[in-house]
C-alpha positions in Angstrom: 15.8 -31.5 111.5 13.1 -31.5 109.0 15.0 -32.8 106.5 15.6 -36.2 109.1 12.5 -36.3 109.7 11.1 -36.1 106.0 13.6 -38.8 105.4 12.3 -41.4 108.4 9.1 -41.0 107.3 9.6 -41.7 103.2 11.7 -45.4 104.3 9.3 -47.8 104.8 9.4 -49.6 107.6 10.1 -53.7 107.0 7.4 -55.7 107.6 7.8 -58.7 110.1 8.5 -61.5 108.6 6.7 -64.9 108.9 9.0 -67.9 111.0 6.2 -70.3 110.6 6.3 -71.6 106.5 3.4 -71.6 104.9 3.1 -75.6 104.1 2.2 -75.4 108.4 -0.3 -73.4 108.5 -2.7 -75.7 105.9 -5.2 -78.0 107.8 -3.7 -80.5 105.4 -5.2 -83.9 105.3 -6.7 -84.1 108.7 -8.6 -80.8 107.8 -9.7 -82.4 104.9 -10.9 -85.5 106.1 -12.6 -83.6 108.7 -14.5 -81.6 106.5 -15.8 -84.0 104.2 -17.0 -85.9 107.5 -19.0 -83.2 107.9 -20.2 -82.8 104.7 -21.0 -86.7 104.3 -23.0 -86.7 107.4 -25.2 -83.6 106.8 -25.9 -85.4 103.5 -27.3 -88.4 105.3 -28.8 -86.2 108.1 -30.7 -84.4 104.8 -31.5 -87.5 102.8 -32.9 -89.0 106.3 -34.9 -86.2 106.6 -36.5 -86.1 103.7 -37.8 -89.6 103.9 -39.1 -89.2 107.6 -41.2 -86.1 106.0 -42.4 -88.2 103.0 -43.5 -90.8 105.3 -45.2 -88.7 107.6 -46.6 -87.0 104.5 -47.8 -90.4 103.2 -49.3 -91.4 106.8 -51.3 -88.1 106.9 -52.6 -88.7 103.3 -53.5 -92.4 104.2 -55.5 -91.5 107.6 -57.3 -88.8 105.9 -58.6 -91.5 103.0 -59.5 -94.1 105.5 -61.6 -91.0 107.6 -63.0 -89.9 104.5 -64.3 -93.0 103.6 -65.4 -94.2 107.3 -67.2 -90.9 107.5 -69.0 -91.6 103.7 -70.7 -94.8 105.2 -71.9 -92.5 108.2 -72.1 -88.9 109.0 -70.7 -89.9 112.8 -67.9 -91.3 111.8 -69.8 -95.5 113.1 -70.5 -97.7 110.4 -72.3 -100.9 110.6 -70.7 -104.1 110.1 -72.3 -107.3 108.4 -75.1 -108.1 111.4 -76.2 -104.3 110.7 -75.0 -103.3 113.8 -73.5 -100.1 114.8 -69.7 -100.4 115.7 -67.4 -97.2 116.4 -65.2 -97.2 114.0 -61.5 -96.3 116.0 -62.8 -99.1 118.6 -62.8 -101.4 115.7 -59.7 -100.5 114.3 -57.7 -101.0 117.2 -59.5 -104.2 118.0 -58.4 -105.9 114.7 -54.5 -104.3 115.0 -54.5 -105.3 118.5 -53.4 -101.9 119.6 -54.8 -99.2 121.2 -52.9 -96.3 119.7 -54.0 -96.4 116.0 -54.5 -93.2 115.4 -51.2 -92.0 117.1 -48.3 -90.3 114.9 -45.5 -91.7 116.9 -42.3 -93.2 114.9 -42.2 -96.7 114.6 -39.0 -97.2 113.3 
């Protein structure tokens, strides 16, 4: 009996084989197309990005120039304009733009 069983165990035991080929189980071209979708659009996504943080960038740079010099003609942030009288700067801003949200960080596409 031992001998049997020494026997059983030393065959090996056939492993199942595949009934699907190979050349199936690829994604093929549909996988591919699909993937470099996806890599084409998180390339824009990044590149679109990037330039909403450069301009935002930019903006912050440019609002802290045009405060920086407002507050050099005046510690209180008012300057005077050519009758020497006072005006509040923002108020003046947003008078000459013609809006009233000139300090505002909103996206303006």
């Amino acid at each position: 009996m031992s001998t049997i069983a020494a026997v059983l165990a030393a065959t090996p035991s056939p492993s199942p084989t595949s009934t699907v080929p190979d050349v199936d189980v690829t994604p093929g071209v549909a996988g591919f197309i699909a993937i470099a979708l996806v890599a084409v659009v998180t390339i824009l996504l990044l590149v679109d990005m990037t330039r909403r943080i450069r301009r935002t960038r930019y903006r912050s740079e440019i609002r802290e120039r045009l405060e920086a010099e407002s507050n050099g003609t005046a510690a209180d942030g008012t300057g005077s304009d050519a009758d020497g009288a006072v005006t509040d700067e923002p108020e003046r801003r947003a008078a000459e733009d013609g809006r009233a949200d000139v300090g505002d960080d909103t996206e303006r596409g």
